[in-house]
ROBAMAR-500765 format. One record per residue (C-alpha): residue number from 0; residue in one letter; chain; x, y, z. Coordinates in nm, 4 decimals, always signed. Example, Ala and Ser with C-alpha at 12.3 -4.5 7.8 and 13.67 -1.06 7.14 Angstrom:
BEGIN
+-----+-----+-------+----------+----------+----------+
|   n | res | chain |        u |        v |        w |
+-----+-----+-------+----------+----------+----------+
|   0 |   A |     A |  +1.2300 |  -0.4500 |  +0.7800 |
|   1 |   S |     A |  +1.3670 |  -0.1060 |  +0.7140 |
+-----+-----+-------+----------+----------+----------+
END
This chain:
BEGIN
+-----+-----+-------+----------+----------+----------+
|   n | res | chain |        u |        v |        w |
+-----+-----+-------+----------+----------+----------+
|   0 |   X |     A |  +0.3228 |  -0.7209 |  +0.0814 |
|   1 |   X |     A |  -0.0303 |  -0.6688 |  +0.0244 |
|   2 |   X |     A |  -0.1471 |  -0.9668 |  -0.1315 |
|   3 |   X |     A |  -0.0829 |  -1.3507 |  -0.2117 |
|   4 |   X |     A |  -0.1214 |  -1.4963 |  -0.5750 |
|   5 |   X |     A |  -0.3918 |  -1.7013 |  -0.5294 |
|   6 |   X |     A |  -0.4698 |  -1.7907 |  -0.9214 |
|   7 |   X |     A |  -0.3710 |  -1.7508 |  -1.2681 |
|   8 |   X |     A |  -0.6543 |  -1.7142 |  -1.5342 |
|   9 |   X |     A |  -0.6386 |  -1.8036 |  -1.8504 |
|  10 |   X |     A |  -0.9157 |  -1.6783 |  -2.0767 |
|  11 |   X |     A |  -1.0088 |  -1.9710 |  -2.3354 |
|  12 |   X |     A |  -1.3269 |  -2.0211 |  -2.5874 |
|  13 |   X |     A |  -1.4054 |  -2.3722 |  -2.3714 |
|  14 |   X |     A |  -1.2919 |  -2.3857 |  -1.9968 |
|  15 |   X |     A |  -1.3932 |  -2.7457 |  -1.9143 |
|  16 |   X |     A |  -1.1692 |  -2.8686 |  -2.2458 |
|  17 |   X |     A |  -0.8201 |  -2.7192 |  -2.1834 |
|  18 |   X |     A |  -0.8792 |  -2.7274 |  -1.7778 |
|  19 |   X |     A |  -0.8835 |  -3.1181 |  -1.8660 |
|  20 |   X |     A |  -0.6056 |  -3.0615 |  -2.1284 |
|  21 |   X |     A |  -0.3740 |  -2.8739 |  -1.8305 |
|  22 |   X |     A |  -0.5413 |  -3.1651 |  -1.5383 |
|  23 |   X |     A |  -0.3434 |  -3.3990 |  -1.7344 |
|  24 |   X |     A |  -0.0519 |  -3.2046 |  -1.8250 |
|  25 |   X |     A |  +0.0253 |  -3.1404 |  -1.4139 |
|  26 |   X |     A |  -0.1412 |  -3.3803 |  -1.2210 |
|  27 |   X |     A |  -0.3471 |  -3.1340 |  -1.0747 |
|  28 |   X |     A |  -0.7017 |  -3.2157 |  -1.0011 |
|  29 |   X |     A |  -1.0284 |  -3.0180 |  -1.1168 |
|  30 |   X |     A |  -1.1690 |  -2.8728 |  -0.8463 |
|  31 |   X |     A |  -1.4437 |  -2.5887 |  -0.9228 |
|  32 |   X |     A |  -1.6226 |  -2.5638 |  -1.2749 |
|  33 |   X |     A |  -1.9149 |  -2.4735 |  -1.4666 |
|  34 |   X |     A |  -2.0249 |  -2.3329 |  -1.7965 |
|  35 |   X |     A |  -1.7692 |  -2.0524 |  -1.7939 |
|  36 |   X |     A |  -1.5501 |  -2.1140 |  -1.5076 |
|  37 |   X |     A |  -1.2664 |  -2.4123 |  -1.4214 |
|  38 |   X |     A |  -1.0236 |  -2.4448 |  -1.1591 |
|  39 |   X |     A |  -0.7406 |  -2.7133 |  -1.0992 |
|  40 |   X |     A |  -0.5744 |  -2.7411 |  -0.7603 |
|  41 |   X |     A |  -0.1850 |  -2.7935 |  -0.7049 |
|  42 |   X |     A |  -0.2047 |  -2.7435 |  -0.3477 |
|  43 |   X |     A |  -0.0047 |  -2.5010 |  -0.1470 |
|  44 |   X |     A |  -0.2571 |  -2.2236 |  -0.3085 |
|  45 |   X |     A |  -0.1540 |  -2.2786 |  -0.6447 |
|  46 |   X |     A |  -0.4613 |  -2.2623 |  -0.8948 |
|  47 |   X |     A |  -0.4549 |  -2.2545 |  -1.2129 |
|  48 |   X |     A |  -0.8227 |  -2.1462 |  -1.3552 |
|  49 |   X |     A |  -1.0064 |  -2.1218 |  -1.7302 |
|  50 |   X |     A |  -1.2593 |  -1.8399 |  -1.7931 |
|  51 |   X |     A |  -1.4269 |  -1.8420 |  -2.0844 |
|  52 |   X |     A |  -1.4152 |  -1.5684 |  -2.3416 |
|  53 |   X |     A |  -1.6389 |  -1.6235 |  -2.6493 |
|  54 |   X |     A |  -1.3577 |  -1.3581 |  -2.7963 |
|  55 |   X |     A |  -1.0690 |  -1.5091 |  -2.7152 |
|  56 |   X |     A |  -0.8776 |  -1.5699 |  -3.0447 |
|  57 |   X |     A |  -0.5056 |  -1.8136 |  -2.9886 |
|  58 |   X |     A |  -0.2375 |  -1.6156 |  -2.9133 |
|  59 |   X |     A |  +0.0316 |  -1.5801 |  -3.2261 |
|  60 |   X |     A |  +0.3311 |  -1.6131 |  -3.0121 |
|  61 |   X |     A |  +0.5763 |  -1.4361 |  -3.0804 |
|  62 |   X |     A |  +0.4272 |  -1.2497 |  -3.3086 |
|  63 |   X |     A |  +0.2150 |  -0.9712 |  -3.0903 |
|  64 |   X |     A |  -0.0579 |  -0.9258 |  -3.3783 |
|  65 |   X |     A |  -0.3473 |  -1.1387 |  -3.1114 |
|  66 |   X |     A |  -0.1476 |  -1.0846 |  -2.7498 |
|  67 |   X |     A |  -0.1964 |  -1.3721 |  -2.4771 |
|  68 |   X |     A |  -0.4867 |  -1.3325 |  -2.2433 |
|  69 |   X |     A |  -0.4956 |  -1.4258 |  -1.8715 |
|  70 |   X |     A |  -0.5005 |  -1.2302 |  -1.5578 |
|  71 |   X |     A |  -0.3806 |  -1.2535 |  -1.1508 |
|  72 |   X |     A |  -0.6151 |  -1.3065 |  -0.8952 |
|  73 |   X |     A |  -0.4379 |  -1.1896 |  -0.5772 |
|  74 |   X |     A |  -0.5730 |  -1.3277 |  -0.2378 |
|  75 |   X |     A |  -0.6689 |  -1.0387 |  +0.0313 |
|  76 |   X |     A |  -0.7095 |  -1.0076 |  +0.3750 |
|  77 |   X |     A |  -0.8442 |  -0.6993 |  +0.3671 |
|  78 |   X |     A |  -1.0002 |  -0.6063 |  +0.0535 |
|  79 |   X |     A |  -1.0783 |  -0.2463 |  +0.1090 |
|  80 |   X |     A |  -0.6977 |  -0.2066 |  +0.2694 |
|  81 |   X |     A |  -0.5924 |  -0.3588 |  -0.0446 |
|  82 |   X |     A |  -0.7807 |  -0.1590 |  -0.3095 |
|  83 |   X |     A |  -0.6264 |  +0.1642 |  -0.1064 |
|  84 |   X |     A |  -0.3008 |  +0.0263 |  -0.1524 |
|  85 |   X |     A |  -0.3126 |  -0.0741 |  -0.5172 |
|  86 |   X |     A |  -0.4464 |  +0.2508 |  -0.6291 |
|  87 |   X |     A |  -0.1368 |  +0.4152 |  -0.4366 |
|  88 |   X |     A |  +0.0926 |  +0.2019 |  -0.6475 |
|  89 |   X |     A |  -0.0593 |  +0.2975 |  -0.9683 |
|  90 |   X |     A |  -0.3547 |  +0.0718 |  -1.0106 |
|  91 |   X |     A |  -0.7087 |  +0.1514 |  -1.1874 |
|  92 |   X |     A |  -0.9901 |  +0.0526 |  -1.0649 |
|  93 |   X |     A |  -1.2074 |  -0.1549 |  -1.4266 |
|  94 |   X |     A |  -1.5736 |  -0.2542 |  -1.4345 |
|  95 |   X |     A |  -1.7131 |  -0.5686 |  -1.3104 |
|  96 |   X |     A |  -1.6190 |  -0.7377 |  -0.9882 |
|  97 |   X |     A |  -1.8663 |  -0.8227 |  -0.6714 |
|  98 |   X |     A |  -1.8244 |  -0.7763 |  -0.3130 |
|  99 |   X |     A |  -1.5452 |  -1.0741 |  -0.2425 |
| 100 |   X |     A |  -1.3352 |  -0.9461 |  -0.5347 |
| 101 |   X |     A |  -1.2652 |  -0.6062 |  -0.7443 |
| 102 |   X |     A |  -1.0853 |  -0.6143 |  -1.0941 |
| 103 |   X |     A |  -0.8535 |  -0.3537 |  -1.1662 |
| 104 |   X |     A |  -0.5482 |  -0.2548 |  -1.3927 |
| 105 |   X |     A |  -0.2091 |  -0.2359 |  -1.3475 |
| 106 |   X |     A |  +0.0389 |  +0.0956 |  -1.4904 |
| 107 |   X |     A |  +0.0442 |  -0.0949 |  -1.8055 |
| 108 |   X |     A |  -0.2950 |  -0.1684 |  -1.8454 |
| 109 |   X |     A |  -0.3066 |  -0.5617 |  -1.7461 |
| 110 |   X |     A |  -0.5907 |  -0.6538 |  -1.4943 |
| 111 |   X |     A |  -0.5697 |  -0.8507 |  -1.2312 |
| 112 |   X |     A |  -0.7991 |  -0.9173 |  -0.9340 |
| 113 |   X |     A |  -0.8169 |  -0.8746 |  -0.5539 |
| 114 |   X |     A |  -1.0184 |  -1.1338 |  -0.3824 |
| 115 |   X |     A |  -1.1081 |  -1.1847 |  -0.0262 |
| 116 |   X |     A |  -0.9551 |  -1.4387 |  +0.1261 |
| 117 |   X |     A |  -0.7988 |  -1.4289 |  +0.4343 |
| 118 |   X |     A |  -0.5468 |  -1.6553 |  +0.5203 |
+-----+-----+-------+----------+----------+----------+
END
């Protein structure tokens, strides 16, 4: 194992709206947000976060024509340890990230992120 899922992101054109939409569909309360950024918290480390995306068009499920958008944060001990092992199993390394966390792709192209956070 070389990581925990520590969030699922779902891109959206208005974080603080559907982060209160999904607060009320689970229960879970709003713990981080701003402008761009909101977080709910289940507990247990399950978070369930809204990052805005001023393109982010509704996906047309099933239909594949505008795909779904969100991403895994995974939860690191060791973040460089982590980046060497990710790139073994097939991982790219994309722009952006900072220090605490590093965005990458997986063999098909998704991205995901590793963030430091030790247990």
């Amino acid at each position: 194992m070389i990581g925990r899922l520590h969030t699922v992101v779902i891109d959206c054109p208005d974080p603080a709206a559907l982060a209160a939409f999904y607060a009320e569909l689970v229960g879970w309360p709003v713990v981080e947000h701003d402008e761009d950024w909101c977080v709910l918290d289940g507990g247990a480390g399950q978070r369930l976060a809204f990052q805005r995306s001023r393109q982010a068009a509704p996906p047309t499920w099933p239909d594949p024509a505008t795909p779904q958008q969100l991403h895994l944060d995974i939860a690191v001990d060791d973040i460089e340890l982590a980046e060497e092992q990710v790139l073994k199993l097939g991982a790219r390394p994309l722009p952006g990230g900072e220090e605490d966390f590093r965005v990458y792709a997986d063999p098909a192209g998704h991205p995901f992120c590793l963030e430091f956070s030790p247990v």
